[in-house]
C-alpha positions as CSV (number, residue, x, y, z in Angstrom):
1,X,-14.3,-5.1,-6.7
2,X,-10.5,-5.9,-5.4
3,X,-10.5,-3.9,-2.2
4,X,-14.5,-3.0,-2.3
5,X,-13.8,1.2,-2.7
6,X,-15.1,1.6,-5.9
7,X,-11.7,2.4,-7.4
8,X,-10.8,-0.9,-9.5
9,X,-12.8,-1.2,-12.7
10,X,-11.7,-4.4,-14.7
11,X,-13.3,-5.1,-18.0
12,X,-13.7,-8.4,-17.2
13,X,-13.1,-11.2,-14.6
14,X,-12.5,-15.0,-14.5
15,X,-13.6,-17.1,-11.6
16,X,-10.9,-16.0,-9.9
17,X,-11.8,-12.2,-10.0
18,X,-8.3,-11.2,-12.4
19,X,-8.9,-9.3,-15.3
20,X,-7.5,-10.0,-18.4
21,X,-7.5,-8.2,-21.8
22,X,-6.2,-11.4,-23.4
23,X,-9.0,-12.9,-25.4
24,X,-7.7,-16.6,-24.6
25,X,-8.6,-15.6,-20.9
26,X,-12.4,-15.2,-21.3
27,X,-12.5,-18.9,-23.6
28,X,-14.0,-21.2,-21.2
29,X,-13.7,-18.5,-18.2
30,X,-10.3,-20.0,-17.0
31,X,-6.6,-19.4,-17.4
32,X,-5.7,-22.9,-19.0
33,X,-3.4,-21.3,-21.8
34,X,-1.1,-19.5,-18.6
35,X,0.9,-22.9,-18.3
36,X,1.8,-22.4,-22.3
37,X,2.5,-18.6,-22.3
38,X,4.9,-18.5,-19.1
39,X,5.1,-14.6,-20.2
40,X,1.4,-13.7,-19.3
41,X,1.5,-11.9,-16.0
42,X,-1.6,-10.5,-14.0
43,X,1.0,-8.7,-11.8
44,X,1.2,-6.4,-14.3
45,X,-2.2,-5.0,-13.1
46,X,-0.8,-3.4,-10.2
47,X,2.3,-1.1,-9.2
48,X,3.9,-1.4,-5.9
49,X,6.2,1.1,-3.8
50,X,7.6,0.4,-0.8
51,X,9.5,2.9,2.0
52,X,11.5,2.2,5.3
53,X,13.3,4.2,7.5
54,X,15.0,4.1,10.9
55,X,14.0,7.3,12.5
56,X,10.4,7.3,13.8
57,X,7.3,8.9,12.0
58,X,4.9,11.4,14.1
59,X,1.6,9.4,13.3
60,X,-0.2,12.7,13.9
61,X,0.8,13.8,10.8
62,X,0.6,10.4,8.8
63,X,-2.7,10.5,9.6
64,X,-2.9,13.9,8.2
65,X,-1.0,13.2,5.3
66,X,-3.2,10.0,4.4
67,X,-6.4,12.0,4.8
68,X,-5.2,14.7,2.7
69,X,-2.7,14.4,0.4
70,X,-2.1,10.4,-0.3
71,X,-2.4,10.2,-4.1
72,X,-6.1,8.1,-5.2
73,X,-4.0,5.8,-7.1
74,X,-2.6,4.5,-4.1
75,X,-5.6,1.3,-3.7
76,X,-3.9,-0.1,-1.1
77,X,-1.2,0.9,1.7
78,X,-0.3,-1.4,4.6
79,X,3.3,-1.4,6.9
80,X,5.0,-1.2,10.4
81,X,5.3,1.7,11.8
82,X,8.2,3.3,14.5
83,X,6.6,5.9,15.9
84,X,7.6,9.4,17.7
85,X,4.6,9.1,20.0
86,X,5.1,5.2,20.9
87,X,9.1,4.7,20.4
88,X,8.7,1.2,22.1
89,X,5.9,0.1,20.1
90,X,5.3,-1.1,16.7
91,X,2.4,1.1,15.0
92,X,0.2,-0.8,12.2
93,X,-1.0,1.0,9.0
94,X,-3.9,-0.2,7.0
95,X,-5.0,2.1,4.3
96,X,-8.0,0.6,1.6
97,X,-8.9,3.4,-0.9
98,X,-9.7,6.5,1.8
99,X,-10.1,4.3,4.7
100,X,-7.2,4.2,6.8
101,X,-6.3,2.8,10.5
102,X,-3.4,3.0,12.7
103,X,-2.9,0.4,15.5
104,X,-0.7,-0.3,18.4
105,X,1.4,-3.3,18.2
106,X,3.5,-5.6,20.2
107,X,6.7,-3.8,21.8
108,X,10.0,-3.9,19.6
109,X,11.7,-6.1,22.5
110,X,15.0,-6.5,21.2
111,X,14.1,-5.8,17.4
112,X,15.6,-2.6,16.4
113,X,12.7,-0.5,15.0
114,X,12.0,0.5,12.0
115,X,9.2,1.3,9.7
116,X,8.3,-0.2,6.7
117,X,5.0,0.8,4.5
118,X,4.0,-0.7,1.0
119,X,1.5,1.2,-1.0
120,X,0.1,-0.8,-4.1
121,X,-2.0,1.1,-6.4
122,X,-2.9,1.5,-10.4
123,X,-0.3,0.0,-13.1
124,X,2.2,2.8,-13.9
125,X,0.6,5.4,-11.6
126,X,2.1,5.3,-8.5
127,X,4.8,8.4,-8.6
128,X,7.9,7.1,-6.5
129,X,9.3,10.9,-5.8
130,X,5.7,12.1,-4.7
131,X,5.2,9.3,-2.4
132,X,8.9,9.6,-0.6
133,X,8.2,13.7,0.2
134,X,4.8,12.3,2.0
135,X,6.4,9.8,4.2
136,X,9.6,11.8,4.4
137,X,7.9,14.9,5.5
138,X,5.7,12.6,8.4
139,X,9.4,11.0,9.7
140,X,10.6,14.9,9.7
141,X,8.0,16.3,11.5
142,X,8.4,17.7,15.2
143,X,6.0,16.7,17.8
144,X,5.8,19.3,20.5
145,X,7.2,18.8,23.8
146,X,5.4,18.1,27.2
């Protein structure tokens, strides 16, 4: 229902489309009691990750990497992306579920480039170590020469 891939199940959903496990939730199908219980987070239904580098990424083998080895925990991946292919232009990744599309951008112009990428995906699923080798192993990887 969140990204519309089939991956998100909630057990139920206010008007809003959260899901909450907290029965004072589902009474009256709004969230009235969140002003008196500042410690009830919805955040909490999602994990977030988040990698940058300097040196560029061969998008070849992003693109691999996301078709075959990005983890199906990951819902939702989106960033900016310096490039080996394109070192003076800004690359931008969109990955919902196993869809996934990479775009030119604007030139850097005087902004030093530099990639940054944000995956969010299931609470507590998202392995940090797993995800750096993937996007580590796509910034090391050697595009042939012409």
């Amino acid at each position: 229902m969140l990204l519309a891939v089939g991956r998100y199940e909630p057990g139920a959903t206010d008007e809003h489309g959260l899901s909450c496990e907290d029965p004072l939730c589902a009474r009256n199908g709004h969230h009235q009691h969140h002003g008196a219980d500042p410690g009830h987070d919805h955040g909490a239904a999602f994990s977030t990750w988040s990698f940058e580098t300097d040196d560029p990424i061969s998008l070849r083998a992003l693109r691999e990497m996301i078709r075959r080895e990005l983890p199906g925990t990951v819902y939702r991946c989106k960033g900016v992306v310096h490039s080996t292919e394109s070192p003076s232009q800004r690359h931008i990744l969109q990955v919902v579920g196993r869809r996934s599309d990479i775009t030119g951008g604007e030139a850097w112009g005087d902004q030093t480039p530099r990639s940054r990428i944000v995956a969010i995906g299931a609470p507590e699923a998202l392995d940090p170590a797993l995800l750096r080798r993937l996007f580590e192993r796509c910034v090391m990887a050697i595009e042939p020469s012409i």
